[in-house]
N, C-alpha and C positions, 0 to 999 in steps of 0.2 A: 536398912542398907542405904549407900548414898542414891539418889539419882540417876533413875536410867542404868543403875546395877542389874545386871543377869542373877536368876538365882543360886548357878552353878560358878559366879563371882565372887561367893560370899568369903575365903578367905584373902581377897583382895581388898572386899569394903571392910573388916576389921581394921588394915593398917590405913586403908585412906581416911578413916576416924581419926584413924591415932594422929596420921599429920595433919589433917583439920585443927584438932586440940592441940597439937602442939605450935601450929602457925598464929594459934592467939596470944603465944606466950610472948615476953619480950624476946628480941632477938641478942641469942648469945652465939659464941662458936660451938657450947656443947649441942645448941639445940638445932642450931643449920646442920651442926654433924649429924644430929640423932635422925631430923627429918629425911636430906638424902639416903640413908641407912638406908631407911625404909622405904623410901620412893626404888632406890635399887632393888631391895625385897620382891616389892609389885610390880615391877618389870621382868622379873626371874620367874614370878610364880605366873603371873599373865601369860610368858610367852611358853610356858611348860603347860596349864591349861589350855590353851588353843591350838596347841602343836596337838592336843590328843579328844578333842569334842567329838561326841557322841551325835548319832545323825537330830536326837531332837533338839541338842545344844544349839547345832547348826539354823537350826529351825527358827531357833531364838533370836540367835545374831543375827540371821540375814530380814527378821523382821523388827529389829532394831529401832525404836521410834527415832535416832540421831543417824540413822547411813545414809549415804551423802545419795540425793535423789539425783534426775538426770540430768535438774538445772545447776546442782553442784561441779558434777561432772564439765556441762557445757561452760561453767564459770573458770576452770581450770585448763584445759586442753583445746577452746577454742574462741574462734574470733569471731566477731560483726553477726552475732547471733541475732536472726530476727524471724521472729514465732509467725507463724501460719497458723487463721481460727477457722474456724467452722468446716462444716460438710458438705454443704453449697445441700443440703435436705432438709435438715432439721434443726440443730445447733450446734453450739461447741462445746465437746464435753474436757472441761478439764482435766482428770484422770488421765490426759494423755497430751504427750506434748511434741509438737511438730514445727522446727523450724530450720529454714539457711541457713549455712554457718559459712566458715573456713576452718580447715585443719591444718597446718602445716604449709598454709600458705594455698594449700587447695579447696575448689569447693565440694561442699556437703550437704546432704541434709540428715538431721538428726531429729527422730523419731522415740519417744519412748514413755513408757506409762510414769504417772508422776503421784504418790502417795501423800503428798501434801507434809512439808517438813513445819518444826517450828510447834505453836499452839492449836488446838482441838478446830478452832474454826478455819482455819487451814486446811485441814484434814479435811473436815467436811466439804469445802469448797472443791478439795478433788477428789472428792466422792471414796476417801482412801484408798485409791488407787483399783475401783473397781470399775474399767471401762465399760461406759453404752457402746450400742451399735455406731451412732454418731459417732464415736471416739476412734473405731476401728475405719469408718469411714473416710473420716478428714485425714489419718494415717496413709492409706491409702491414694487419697486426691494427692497428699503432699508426695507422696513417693512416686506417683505418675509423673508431678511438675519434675521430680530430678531425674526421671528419663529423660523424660524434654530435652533437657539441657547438660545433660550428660554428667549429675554428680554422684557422687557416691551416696552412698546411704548407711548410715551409723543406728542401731537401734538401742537401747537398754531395755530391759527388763524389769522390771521391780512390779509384781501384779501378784494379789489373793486369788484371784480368778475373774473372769468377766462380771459383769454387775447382773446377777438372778433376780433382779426384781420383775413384776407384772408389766412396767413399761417397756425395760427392756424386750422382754419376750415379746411383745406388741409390735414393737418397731425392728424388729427379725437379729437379734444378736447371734442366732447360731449361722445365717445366712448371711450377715457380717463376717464374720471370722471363716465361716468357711470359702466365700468368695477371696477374701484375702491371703488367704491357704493358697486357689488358684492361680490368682493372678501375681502374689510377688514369686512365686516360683517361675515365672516365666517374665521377670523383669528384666533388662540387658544390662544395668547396672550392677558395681560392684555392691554387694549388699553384708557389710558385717556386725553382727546379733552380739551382746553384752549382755550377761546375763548377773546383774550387778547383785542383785535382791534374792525377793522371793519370786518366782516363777512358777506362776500356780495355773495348772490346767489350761482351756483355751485360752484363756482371756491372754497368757502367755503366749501361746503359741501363735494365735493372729497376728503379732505382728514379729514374729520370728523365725521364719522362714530366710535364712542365709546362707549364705559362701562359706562363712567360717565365721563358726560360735563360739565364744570366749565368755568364760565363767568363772568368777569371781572364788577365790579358794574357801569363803565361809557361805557363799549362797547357794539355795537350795532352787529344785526346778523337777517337776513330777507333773502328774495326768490330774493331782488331786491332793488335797491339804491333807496331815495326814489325822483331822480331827472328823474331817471329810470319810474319808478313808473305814477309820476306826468304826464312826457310825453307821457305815454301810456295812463293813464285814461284822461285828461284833454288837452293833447295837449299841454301844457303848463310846462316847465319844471319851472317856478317859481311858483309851488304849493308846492314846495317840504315840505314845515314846515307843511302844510296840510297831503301831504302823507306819515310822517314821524309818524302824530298823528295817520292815520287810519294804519300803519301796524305794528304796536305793536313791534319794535324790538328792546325794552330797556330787559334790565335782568329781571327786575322785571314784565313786560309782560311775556316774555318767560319763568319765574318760574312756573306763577302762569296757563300757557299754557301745561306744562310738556314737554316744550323742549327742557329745561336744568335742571342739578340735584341740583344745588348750584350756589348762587351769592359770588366773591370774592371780600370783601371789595378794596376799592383802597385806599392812604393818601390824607390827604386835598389837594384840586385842583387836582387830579387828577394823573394818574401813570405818565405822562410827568414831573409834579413836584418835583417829587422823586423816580426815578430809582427803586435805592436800595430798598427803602421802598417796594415799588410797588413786585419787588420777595420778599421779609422776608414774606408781608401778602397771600402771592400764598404759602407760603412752606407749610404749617401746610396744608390747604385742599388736597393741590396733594398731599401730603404723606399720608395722609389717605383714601384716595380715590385708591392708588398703593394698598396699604397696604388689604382695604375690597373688593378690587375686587381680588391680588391676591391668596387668600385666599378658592377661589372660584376653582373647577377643572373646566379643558378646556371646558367640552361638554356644562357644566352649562353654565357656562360663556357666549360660543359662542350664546346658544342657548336668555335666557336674551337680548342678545343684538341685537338679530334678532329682538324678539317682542317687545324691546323697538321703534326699528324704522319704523317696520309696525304699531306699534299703534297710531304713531305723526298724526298730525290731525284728529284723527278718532274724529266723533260726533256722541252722541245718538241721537236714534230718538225717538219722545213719540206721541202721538196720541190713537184719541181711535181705 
């Protein structure tokens, strides 16, 4: 299959061979006919395929090696971007990216884990999106400076889970994240969570604590990967398609769950297949999502967003 093809793609990559092969030929009318023929084809069948993905299809796409990370994002929808490093502890963990912006003419601070786009040493370099404690840290210093000074806070999401290595554990990553649990829930800033990617367990949630969480209509967000998952309940980490069905972490699970406020459309095939598109349809919900929470004074606000997250998983009980 071509590049970066899904394997539930595959009657896609048959025709984009076919216009490959046939864009070597000389250019006639029959053949610019034959090629859009079929470019219309995989536009038809693409947007019938993702109109109906199965929760581990979703799994696939939202870990996408081409979806647009968070500095894509900030490349599109905002201005005068300038990054904030370190943790004023230890160091700067890339895997997470924190800096000033403008939105709209207003200020911001944009926060969010970054998986490293592009080639392999990329990747490494942010640790594939697995933040340290450090990472959760400097998130945090930066989010205090936009109290200070009264900006909003924009997050994304795109995380496997926090980084489970021996150092992290050393230098307190579950004491990271859970301070940061604490204290953005009690921030006076408007605070709105992007859940663009993968949203995988804490490493997720540390810095996801919002007003109003917006989620991406292909991305996924659970307690646990569901390869995670499988190995724990079954022993077996090839059940993953099985534990992908029982933990419910498509948008529209999570909508209809209350643990997110809104699904953001993505373009056909997905935000990997068009960038740009992928921020134009994110602009209209964050801006009005900035807009009705700003709107709100501090105490309201903070308090709203306490009971938003004490109330996640609550269930009734009925009996006589």
């Amino acid at each position: 299959m071509p590049p970066d093809t899904l394997d539930f793609e595959a009657p896609i990559a048959v025709l984009l061979r076919e216009i490959e092969d046939l864009s070597k030929l000389p250019s006639t009318p029959e053949r610019d006919r034959a090629i859009e023929d079929l470019r219309t084809r995989v536009e038809s069948i693409r947007i019938d395929l993702y109109a109906h993905l199965r929760p581990w299809q979703r799994v696939l796409v939202a870990r996408h090696p081409a979806r647009p990370t968070v500095l894509d994002y900030v490349s599109h929808l905002f201005a005068d971007f300038i990054e904030i490093a370190g943790d004023r502890r230890f160091a700067d963990d890339r895997a997470i990216i924190a800096g000033l912006a403008t939105y709209k003419g207003e200020p911001v601070l944009v926060v969010g884990h970054h998986k490293g786009g592009g080639d392999t040493a990329q990747k490494i370099q942010r640790n594939f999106g697995y933040a340290r404690p450090e990472g959760y840290r400097k998130a945090l210093r930066a989010m205090k400076l936009a109290e200070k000074f009264g900006r909003s806070v924009v997050v994304f999401v795109d995380t496997p889970a926090a980084y489970p290595g021996v150092e992290s554990e050393e230098r307190g990553i579950a004491e990271a994240i859970a301070y940061n649990l604490r204290e953005m829930a009690a921030l006076t800033v408007p605070i709105v969570v992007v859940v663009h990617g993968e949203g995988g367990s804490g490493g997720a949630l540390g810095i996801a604590v919002g007003d109003r969480i917006l989620m991406h209509e292909h991305a996924v967000y659970s307690v646990i990967p569901p390869e995670g998952c499988a190995a724990i309940l079954w022993r077996n980490a090839e059940r993953k398609v099985e534990a992908a069905e029982a933990l419910k972490l498509t948008a529209p699970d999570l909508l209809r769950l209350g643990l997110i406020d809104e699904i953001v459309p993505e373009p056909p095939g997905g935000a990997h297949a068009d960038g740009a598109a992928a921020a134009a349809l994110l602009d209209e919900p964050l801006e009005r999502a900035l807009r009705d929470i700003g709107a709100l004074d501090p105490d309201t606000r903070a308090e709203r967003r306490y009971q938003k997250f004490r109330q996640m998983g609550s269930v009734g009980i009925t009996g006589e």
